[in-house]
C-alpha positions in Angstrom: -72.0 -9.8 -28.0 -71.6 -6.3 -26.3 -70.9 -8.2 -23.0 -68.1 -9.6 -25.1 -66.6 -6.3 -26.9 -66.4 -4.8 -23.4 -64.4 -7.4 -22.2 -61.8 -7.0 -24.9 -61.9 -3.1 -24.7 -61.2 -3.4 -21.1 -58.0 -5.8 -21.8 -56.7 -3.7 -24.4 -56.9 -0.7 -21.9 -55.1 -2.8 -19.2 -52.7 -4.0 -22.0 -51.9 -0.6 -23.0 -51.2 0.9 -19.1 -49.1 -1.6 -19.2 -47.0 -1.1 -21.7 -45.0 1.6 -20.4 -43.9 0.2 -17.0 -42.9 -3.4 -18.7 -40.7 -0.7 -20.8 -39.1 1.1 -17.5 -38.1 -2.7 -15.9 -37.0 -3.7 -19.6 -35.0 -0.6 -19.9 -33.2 -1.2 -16.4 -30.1 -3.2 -16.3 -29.1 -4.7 -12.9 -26.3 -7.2 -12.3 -24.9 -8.3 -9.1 -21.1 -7.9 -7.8 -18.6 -7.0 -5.1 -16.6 -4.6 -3.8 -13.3 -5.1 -3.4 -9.9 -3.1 -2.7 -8.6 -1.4 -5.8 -4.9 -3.0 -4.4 -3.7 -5.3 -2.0 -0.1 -4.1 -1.1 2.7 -6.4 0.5 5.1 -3.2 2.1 8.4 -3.6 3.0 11.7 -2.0 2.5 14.1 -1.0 0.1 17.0 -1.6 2.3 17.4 -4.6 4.7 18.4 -3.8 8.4 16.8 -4.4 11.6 13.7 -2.8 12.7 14.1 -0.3 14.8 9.6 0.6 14.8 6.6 -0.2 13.2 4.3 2.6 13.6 1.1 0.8 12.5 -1.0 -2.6 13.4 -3.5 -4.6 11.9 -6.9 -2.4 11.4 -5.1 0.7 11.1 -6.2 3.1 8.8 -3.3 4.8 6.6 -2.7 7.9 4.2 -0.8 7.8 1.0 2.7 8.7 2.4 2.1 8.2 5.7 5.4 7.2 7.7 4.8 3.4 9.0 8.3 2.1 9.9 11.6 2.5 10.5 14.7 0.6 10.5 18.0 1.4 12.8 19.6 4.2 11.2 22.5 5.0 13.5 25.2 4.5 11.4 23.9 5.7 8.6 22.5 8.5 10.6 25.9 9.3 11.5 27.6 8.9 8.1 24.9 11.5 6.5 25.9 14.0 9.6 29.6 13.6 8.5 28.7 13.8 5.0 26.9 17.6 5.3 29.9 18.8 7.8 31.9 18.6 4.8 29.2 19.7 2.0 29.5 22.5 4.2 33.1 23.2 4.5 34.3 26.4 2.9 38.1 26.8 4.1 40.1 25.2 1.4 37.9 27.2 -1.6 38.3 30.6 0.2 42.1 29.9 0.9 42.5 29.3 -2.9 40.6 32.3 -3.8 42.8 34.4 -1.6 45.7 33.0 -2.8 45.0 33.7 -6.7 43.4 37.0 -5.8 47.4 38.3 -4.8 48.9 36.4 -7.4 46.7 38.1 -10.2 47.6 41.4 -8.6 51.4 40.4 -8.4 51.3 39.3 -12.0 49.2 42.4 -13.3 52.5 44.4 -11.1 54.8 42.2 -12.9 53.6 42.9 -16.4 54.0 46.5 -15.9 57.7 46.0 -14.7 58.1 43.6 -17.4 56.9 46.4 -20.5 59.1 49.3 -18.3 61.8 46.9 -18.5 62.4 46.3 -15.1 61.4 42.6 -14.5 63.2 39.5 -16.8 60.8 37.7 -18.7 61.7 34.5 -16.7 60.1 36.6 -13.6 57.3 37.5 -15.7 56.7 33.6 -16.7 57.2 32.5 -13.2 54.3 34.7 -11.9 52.1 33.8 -14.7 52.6 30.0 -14.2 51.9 30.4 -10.3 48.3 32.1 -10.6 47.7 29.4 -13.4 48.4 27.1 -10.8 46.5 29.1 -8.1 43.6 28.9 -10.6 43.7 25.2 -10.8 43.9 25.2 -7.1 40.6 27.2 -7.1 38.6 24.5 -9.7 40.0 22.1 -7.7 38.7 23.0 -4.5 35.4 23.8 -6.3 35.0 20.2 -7.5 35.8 18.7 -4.1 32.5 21.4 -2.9 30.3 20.1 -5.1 31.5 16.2 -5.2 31.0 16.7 -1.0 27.5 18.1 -1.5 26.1 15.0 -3.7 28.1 12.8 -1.1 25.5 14.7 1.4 22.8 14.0 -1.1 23.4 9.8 -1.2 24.6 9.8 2.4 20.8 11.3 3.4 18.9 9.1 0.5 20.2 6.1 2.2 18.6 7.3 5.6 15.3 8.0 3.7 15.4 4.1 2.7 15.3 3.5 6.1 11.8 5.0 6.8 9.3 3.3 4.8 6.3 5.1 4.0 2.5 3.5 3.1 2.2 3.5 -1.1 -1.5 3.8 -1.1 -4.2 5.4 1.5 -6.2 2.1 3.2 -6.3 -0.3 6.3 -3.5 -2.1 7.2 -4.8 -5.9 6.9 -1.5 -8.0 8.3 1.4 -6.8 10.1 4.1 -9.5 9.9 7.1 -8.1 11.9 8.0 -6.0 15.1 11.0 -4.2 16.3 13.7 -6.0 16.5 13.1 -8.1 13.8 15.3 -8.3 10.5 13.9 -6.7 7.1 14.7 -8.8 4.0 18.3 -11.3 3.7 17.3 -14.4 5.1 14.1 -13.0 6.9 10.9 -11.2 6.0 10.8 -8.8 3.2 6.9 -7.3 4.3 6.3 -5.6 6.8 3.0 -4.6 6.6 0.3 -5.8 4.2 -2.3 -2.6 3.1 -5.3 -3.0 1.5 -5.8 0.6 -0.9 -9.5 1.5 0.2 -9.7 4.6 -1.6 -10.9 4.1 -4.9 -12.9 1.0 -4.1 -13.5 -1.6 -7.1 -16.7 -3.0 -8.2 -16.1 -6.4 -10.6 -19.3 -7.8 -11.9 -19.9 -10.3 -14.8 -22.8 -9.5 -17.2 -24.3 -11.5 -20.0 -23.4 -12.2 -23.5 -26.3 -10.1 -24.7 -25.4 -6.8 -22.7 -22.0 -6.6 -25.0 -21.7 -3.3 -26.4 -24.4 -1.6 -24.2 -21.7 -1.5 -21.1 -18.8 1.0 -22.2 -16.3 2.8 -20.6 -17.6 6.4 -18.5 -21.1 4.9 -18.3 -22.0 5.5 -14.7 -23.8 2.9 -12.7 -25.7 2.9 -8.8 -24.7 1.0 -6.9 -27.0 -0.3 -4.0 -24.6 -1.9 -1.1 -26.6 -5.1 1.1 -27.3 -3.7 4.0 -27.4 0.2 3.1 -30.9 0.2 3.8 -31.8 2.3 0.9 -28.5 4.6 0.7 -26.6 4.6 -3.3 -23.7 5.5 -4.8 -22.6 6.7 -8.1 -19.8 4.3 -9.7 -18.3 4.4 -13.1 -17.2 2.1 -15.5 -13.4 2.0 -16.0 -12.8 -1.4 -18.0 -15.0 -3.7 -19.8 -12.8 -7.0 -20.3 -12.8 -7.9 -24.4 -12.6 -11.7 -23.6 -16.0 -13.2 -23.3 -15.8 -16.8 -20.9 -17.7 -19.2 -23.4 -18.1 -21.3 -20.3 -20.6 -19.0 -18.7 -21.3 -17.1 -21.6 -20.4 -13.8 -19.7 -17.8 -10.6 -19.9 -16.3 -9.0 -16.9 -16.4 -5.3 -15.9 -14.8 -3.2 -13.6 -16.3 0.0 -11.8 -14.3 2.3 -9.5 -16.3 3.7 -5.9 -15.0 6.8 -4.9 -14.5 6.1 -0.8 -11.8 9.4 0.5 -13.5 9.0 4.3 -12.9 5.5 4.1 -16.8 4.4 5.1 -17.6 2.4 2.8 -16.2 -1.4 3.6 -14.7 -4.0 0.9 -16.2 -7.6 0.6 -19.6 -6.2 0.5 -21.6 -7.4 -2.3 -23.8 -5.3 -4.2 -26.3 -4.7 -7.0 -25.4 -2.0 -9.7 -28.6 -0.6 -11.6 -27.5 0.9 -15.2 -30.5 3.2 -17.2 -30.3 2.2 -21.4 
């Protein structure tokens, strides 16, 4: 009988160490997934022409911004030179100003004649319709400044179409033309195909019972295969509110931080999340 009451005290004593660490593993959440580019970007231009370079090649990596191609610009290149000669012409507004600075003096002379009753008052008329004239002249050559500036403006936007610029900051994963080739009409329209590698994008599928428990902001480590140990911090950004009745599982969607571009897409992972 003693024999027999030890035995069950020493169970209830294993029983109850045990308690706790059956708690921790309960308490841990772990799902698998993969990390994946937060965008896959087909680039090409806004304008079609012929390529004149292409700046970048497959396995390249590339900033937000960063100038890729270029198409031949000559003519427009050209036009946009023309374009800010004249934006930057002066002549013809400093001729008019000249002119109805002396006929504002020769009318202001005129009115005096006029009141000491030296000039006729079709004299007086005649002066005052010619420096509202030279005025006219003056707002005239004022709105062909200003219509030649914006001219400058388009004439310079429509080189800017010509040099095409990456969207996102990633790797260039397909490069489908080369100089020479055409942009867009009958040919190509992309260029350069960019996967956007900074954020990264964790998608995982967790079960029906975790629904509720996984929000928005919660964080998450992620533990990449091969990493040998190394984590990183993740945080939820979408939980999807369609369940797949199929599987009987939800989708979420982390985002990885990765500015230095060392952390690689396709790997698959496991993300750990504490309740």
């Amino acid at each position: 009988m003693r024999q027999l009451l030890l035995t069950l005290l020493g169970c209830a004593l294993l029983g109850a160490a045990a308690t706790p660490t059956q708690q921790r593993v309960k308490s841990a959440i772990e799902l698998d997934a993969i990390v994946r580019p937060s965008r896959i970007v087909h680039v090409g231009s806004a304008a079609n022409g012929l390529l004149d370079s292409v700046l970048v090649d497959r396995g390249d990596f590339v900033q937000a911004g960063q100038l890729i191609a270029e198409l031949d610009q000559t003519v427009e290149r050209a036009s946009a030179e023309l374009a800010k000669a004249r934006s930057k012409q002066v002549a013809t507004l400093r001729s008019a100003e000249i002119k109805l600075g002396h006929l504002e003096e020769r009318f202001a002379n005129h009115q005096t004649l006029f009141e000491d009753g030296i000039l006729s008052s079709e004299n007086l008329s005649q002066t005052q319709l010619d420096r509202q004239l030279a005025e006219f002249d003056v707002l005239a050559a004022e709105e062909i400044s200003t219509i030649s500036k914006f001219e400058y403006r388009r004439a310079q936007a429509v080189v800017d179409r010509g040099r095409i610029t990456s969207p996102v900051a990633g790797a260039v994963i397909d490069r489908r033309l080369s100089p020479g080739e055409i942009v867009g009409g009958s040919g190509e329209s992309t260029i350069v195909t960019i996967a956007q590698l900074d954020p990264l994008v964790i998608e995982a599928f967790a079960p029906i019972a975790l629904l509720g428990k996984l929000r928005p902001s919660m964080k998450a480590t992620v533990v990449l295969d091969g990493a040998k140990g190394k984590s990183k911090t993740a945080e939820i950004k979408t939980v999807s509110p369609i369940v797949d009745a199929a599987s009987g599982t939800f989708s979420i969607r982390l985002e990885l931080p990765n500015p230095d571009f060392r952390m690689k897409a396709g790997l698959r992972c496991t993300l750990q999340f504490k309740q």
